[in-house]
C-alpha positions as a Python dict, from the first residue, in 0.01 Angstrom:
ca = {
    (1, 'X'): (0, 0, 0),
    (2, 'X'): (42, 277, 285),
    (3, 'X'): (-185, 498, 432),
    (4, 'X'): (-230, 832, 325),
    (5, 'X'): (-55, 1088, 639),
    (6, 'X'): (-383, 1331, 808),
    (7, 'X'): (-167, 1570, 927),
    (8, 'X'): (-246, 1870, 1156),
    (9, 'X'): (-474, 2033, 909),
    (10, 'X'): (-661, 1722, 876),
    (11, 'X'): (-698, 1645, 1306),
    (12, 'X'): (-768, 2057, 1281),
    (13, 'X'): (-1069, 1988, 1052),
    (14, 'X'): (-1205, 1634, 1234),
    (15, 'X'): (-1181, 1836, 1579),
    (16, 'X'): (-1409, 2036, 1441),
    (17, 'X'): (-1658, 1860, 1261),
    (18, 'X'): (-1663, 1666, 1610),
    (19, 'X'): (-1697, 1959, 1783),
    (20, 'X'): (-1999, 2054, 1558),
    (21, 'X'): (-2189, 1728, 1583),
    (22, 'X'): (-2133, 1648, 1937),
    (23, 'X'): (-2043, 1962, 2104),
    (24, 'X'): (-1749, 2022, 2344),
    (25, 'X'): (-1925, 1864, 2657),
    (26, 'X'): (-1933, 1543, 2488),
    (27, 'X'): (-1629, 1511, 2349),
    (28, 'X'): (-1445, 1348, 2657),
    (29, 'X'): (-1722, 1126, 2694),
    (30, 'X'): (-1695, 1014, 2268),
    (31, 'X'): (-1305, 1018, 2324),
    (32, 'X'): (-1299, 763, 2591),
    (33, 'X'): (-1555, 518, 2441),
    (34, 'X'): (-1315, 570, 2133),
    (35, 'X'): (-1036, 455, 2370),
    (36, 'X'): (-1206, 158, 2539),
    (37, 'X'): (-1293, 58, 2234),
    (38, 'X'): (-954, 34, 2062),
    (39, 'X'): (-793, -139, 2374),
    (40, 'X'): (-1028, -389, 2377),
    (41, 'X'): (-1016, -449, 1998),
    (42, 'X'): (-563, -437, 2047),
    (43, 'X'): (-661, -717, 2335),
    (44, 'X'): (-852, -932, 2161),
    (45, 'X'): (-632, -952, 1823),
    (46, 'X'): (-370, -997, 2097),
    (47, 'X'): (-521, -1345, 2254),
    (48, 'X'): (-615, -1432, 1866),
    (49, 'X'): (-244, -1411, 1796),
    (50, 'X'): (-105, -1565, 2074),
    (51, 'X'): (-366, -1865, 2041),
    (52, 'X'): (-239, -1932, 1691),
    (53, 'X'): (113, -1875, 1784),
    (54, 'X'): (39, -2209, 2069),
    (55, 'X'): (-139, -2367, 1780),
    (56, 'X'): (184, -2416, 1564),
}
């Protein structure tokens, strides 16, 4: 099963929504959490993989 495609119209709309609720001075700040977030969730799976990959 894939994942339905956003699109530019649908970042357009999320932008703005964010935009709305947070307002444009916290946006970098929301965006980088965002981003430290995902890295350390991409590590983590990483080690999990590579420890069952030694496992085998």
């Amino acid at each position: 099963m894939s994942l339905p495609s956003i699109g530019i119209p649908g970042l357009i709309i999320i932008l703005f929504i964010a935009i709305l609720l947070f307002g444009p001075s916290k946006l970098p700040q929301l965006g980088r959490a965002v981003g430290e977030t995902l890295r350390e969730f991409k590590n983590g799976t990483k080690k999990i993989v590579e420890e069952n990959q030694r496992d085998e």
